[in-house]
DRENLODREN-767051 format. One record per residue (C-alpha): residue in three letters; x, y, z. Coordinates in steps of 0.02 Angstrom, whole numbers, padded with zeros to 5 digits, always signed. Layout:
# residues N
alaXYZ...
//
This chain:
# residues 84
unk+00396-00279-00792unk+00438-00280-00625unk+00461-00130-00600unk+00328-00064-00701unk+00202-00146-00564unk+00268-00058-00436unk+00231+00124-00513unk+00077+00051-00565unk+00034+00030-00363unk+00135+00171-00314unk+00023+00288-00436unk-00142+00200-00356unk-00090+00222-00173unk-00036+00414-00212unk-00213+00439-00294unk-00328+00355-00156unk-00213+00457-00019unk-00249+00610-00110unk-00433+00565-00129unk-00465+00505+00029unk-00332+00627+00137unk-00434+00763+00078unk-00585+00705+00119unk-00517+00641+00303unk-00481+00825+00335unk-00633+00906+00309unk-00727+00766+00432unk-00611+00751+00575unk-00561+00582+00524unk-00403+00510+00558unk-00420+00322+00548unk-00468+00253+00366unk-00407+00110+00253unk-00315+00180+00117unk-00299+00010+00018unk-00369-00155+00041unk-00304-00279-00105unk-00347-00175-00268unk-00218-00256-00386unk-00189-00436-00365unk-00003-00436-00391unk-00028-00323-00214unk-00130-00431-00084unk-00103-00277+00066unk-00217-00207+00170unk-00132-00017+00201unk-00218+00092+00353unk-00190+00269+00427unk-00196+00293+00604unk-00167+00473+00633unk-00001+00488+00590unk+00081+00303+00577unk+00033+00159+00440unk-00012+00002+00468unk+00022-00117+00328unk+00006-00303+00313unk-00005-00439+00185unk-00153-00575+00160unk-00089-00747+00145unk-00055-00802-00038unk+00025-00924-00125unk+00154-00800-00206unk+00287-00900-00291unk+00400-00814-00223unk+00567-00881-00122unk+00593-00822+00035unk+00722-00714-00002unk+00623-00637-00189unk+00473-00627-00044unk+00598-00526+00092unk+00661-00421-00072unk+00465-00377-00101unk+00415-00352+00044unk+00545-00204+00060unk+00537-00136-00107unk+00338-00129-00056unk+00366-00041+00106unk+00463+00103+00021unk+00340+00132-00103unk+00217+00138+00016unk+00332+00260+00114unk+00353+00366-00022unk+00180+00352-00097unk+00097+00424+00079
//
């Protein structure tokens, strides 16, 4: 099930980029918010500036222990490395 979230929010974040990428490109923009909290299992905010990514996580009670949080947290930033 686990798993099956994280394509779930890997397939979002490849469709917005692809929306919004193109779009980007035809104004000149290079700053825009790619994802701001669209699934609630995924409380991120994800930005593009130029070429880097700025990711970060809203505060949440999560459930999580720190080290199932830590274990997240990276499985998240390699989708989102791989997703944009």
């Amino acid at each position: 099930m686990f798993e099956e979230r994280m394509e779930m929010f890997r397939n979002r974040l490849v469709k917005v980029q692809r929306h919004l990428g193109r779009q980007a490109r035809r104004q000149g923009i290079e700053c825009y918010r790619v994802y701001d909290h669209d699934l609630p299992e995924f409380p991120l905010r994800i930005e593009h500036y130029g070429k880097a990514v700025y990711l970060s996580e809203y505060k949440r009670q999560h459930g999580f222990t720190e080290e199932q949080h830590a274990a997240w947290v990276e499985q998240v930033i390699a989708v989102v490395a791989e997703g944009l």
